[in-house]
C-alpha positions in Angstrom: -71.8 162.5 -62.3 -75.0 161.0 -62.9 -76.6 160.5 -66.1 -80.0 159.2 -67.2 -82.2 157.3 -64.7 -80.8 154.1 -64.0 -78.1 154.1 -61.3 -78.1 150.3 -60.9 -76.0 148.1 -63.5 -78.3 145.1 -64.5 -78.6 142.7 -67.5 -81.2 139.5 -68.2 -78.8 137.7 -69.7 -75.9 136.4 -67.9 -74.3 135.8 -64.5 -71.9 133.4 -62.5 -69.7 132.7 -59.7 -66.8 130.4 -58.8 -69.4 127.3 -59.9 -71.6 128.0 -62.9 -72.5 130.1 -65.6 -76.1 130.8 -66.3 -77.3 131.9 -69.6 -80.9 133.5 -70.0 -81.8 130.9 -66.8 -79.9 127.9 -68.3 -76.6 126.4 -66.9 -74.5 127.3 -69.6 -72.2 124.0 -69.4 -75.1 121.3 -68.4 -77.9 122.9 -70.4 -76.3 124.5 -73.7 -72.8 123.8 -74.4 -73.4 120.7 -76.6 -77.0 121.2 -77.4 -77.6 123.9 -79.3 -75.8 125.4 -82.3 -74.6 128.7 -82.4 -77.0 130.8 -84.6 -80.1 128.9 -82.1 -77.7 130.1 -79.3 -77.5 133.7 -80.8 -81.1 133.4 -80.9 -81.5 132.7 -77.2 -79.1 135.1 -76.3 -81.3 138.0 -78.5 -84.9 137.0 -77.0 -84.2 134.4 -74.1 -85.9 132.0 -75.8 -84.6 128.9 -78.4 -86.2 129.5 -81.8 -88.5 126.7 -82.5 -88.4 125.1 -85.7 -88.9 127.6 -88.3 -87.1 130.5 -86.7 -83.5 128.1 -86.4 -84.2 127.4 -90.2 -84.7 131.3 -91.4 -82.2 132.6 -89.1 -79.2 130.0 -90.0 -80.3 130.7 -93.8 -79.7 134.5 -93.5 -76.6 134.1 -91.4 -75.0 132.0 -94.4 -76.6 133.7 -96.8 -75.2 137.8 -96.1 -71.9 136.2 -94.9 -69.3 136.6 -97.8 -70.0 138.2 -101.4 -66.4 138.7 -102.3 -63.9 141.8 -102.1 -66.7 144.1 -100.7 -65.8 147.3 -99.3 -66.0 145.5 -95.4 -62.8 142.8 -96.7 -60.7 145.4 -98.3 -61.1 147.8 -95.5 -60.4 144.5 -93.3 -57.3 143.3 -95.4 -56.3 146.7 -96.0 -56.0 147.2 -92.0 -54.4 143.8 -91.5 -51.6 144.5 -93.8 -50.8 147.4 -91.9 -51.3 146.2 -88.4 -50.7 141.8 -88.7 -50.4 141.5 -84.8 -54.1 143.0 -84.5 -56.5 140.9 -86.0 -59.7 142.3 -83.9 -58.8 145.7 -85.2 -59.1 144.5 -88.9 -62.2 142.7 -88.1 -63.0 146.1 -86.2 -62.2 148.2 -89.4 -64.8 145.9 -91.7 -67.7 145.8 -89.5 -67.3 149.5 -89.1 -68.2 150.2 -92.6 -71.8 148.4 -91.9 -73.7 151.5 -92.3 -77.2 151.7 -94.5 -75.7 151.2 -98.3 -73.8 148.1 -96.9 -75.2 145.5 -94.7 -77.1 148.1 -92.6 -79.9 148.1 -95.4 -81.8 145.2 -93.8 -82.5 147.1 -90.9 -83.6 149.9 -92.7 -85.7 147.8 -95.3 -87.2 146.1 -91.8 -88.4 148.9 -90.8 -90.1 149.9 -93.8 -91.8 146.5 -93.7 -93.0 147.3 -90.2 -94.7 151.2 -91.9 -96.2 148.9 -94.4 -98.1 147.1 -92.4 -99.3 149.2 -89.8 -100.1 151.4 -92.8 -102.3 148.4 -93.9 -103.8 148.2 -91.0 -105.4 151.7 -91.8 -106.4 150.6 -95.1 -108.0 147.8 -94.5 -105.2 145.3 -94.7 -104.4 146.3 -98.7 -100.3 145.5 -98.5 -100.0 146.5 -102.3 -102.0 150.1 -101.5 -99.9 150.7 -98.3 -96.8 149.8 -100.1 -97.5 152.3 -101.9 -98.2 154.9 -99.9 -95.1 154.6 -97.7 -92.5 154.1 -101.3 -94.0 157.2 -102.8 -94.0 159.0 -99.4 -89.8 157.8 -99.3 -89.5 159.0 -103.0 -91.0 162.2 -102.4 -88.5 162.6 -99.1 -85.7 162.2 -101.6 -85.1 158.7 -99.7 -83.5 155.2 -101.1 -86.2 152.5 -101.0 -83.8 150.2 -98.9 -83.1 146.5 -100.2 -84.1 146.9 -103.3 -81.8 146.9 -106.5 -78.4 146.2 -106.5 -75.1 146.9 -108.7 -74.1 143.4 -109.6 -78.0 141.9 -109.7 -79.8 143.4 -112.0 -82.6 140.6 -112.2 -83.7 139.6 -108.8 -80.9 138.5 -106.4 -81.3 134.9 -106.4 -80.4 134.7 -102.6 -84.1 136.0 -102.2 -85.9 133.5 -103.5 -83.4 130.6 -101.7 -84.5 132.4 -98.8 -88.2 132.5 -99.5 -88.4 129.0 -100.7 -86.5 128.2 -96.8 -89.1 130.3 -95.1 -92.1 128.6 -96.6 -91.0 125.0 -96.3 -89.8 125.9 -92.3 -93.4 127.1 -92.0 -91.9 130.6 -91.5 -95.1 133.8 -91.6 -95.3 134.9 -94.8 -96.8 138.4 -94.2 -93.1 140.4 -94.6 -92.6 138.1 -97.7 -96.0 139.9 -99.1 -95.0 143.2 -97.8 -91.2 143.1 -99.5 -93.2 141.2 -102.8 -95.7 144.4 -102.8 -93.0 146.9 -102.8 -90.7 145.3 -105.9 -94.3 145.9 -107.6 -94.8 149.3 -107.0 -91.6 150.6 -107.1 -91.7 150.8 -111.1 -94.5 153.3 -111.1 -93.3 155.3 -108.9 -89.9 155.9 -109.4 -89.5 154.8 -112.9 -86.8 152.1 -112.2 -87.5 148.2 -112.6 -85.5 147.8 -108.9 -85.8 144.3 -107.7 -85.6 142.6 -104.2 -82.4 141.9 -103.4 -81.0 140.1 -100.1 -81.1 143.0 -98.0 -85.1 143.3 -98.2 -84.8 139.2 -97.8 -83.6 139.0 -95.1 -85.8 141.2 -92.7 -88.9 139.8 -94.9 -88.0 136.1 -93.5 -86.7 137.3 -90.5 -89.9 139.3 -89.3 -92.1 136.3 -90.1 -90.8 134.3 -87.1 -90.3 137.1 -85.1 -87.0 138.1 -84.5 -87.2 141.8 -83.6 -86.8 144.5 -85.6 -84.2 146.5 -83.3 -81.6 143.4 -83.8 -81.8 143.1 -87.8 -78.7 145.2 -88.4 -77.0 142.2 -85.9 -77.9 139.7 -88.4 -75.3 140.9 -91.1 -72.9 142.0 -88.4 -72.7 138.5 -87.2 -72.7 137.0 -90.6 -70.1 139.0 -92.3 -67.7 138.9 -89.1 -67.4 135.4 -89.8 -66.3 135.9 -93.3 -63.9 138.1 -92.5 -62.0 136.5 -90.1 -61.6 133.7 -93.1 -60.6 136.3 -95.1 -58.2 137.4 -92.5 -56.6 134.3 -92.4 -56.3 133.7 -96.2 -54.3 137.1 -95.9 -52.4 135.8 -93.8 -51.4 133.1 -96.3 -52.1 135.1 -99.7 -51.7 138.6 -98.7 -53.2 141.3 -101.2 -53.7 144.0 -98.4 -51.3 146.2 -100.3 -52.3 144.8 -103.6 -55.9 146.5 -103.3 -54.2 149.6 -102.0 -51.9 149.6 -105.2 -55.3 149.0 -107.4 -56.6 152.3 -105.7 -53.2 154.3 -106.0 -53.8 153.3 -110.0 -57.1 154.7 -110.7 -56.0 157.5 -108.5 -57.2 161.4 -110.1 -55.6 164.5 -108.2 -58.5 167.3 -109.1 -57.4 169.8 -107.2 -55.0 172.7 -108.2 -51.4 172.5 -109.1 -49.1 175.3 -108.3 -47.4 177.6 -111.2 -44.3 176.0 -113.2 -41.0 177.6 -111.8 -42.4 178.4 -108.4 -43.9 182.2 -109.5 
């Protein structure tokens, strides 16, 4: 049964035989293996080109930066599932990255993409970020929406990952037009919605990422990548230290049953 309109498998970025490997129209062994480090080589694998100097810097400072933030709901879910299931590490992997949704880690796409409405909103207003800014927050707020990557439980000031971030951009020589964009919304926001909500890493990370181009489709990837990383380390310190059943034990604690009980006595 045929479905859509390609009937042809195809990809740009791989293929081999018995010989060699090529990689975006490299030879994966004499070209890349060896020279390039693995976020440029993510990078290359994304766009089919190597990120030039600015781009390797913002992109390796996101990647470490969104990696590991404790026992966030992605580890627990992780250790929780490894503690059940020790022989399958890919499925506790699996189980955290599955929870990347748009409250956790998914927010940089969304906050990317709001970015993107910014600015072609400023476009019609004759290039005024802080007007357009707040045109698309108070159109979000009046949709009932979340203004994505901004606030956050823990950091109530300013996450300080965003100005690390910012300070890498501008010494990499990274665009600073998303940095004005994200900067423009934590201004607005107050006015509108009555809450002092500050950046937070999530808005970071698209703000610094947009500036050297990385497309807007892959942002979500960013975290992905990042936080896999952090939880296979997490995996293996369960291994060690397990507290897979500890954290279920915490929940089992603070459990409330609210629903109905049946009469005493059975009647």
């Amino acid at each position: 049964m045929k479905i859509g309109k390609a009937t042809v498998p195809r990809s740009a970025i791989t293929t081999s035989n018995a010989d060699t490997i090529v990689v975006r129209g490299q030879d994966l062994s004499r070209d890349l293996i060896g020279q390039v480090n693995f976020a440029d080589y993510f990078h290359f694998l994304l766009t089919g080109r190597k990120p030039d100097a600015a781009a390797s810097a913002v992109l390796n400072a996101t990647l470490v930066a969104i990696a590991d933030h404790g026992l966030v709901p992605s580890v627990q879910a992780a250790r929780m599932t490894f503690a059940a299931a020790p022989e399958a590490l890919q499925g506790a992997v699996a189980a955290g990255i599955l929870g990347c949704g748009s409250v956790i880690l998914g927010a940089s796409e969304t906050a990317g993409r709001m970015f993107v409405e910014i600015d072609e909103e400023a476009k019609k207003r004759g290039g005024d970020l802080r007007e357009a800014a707040r045109a698309v927050v108070a159109a979000r707020r009046e949709r009932k929406q979340a203004i994505p990557g901004y606030g956050h439980p823990e950091h109530k000031e300013r996450d300080r990952r965003v100005d690390a971030l910012f300070a890498v951009s501008r010494q990499a020589g990274g665009g600073q037009h998303f940095v004005d964009i994200a900067q423009a919304v934590e201004e607005v926001i107050p006015a509108i919605t009555g809450k002092d909500l500050r950046l937070n890493v999530s808005a970071a990370i698209p703000a610094v990422l947009l500036g050297v181009g990385f497309p807007v489709g892959a942002l979500k990837g960013v975290p992905i990548l990042a936080r896999t990383a952090s939880l296979i380390a997490h995996l293996n310190e369960e291994m060690q230290d397990p507290i897979g059943f500890a954290l279920s034990y915490q929940a089992m604690r603070e459990y409330e049953y609210t629903g109905v009980l049946p009469p005493e006595g059975g009647k």
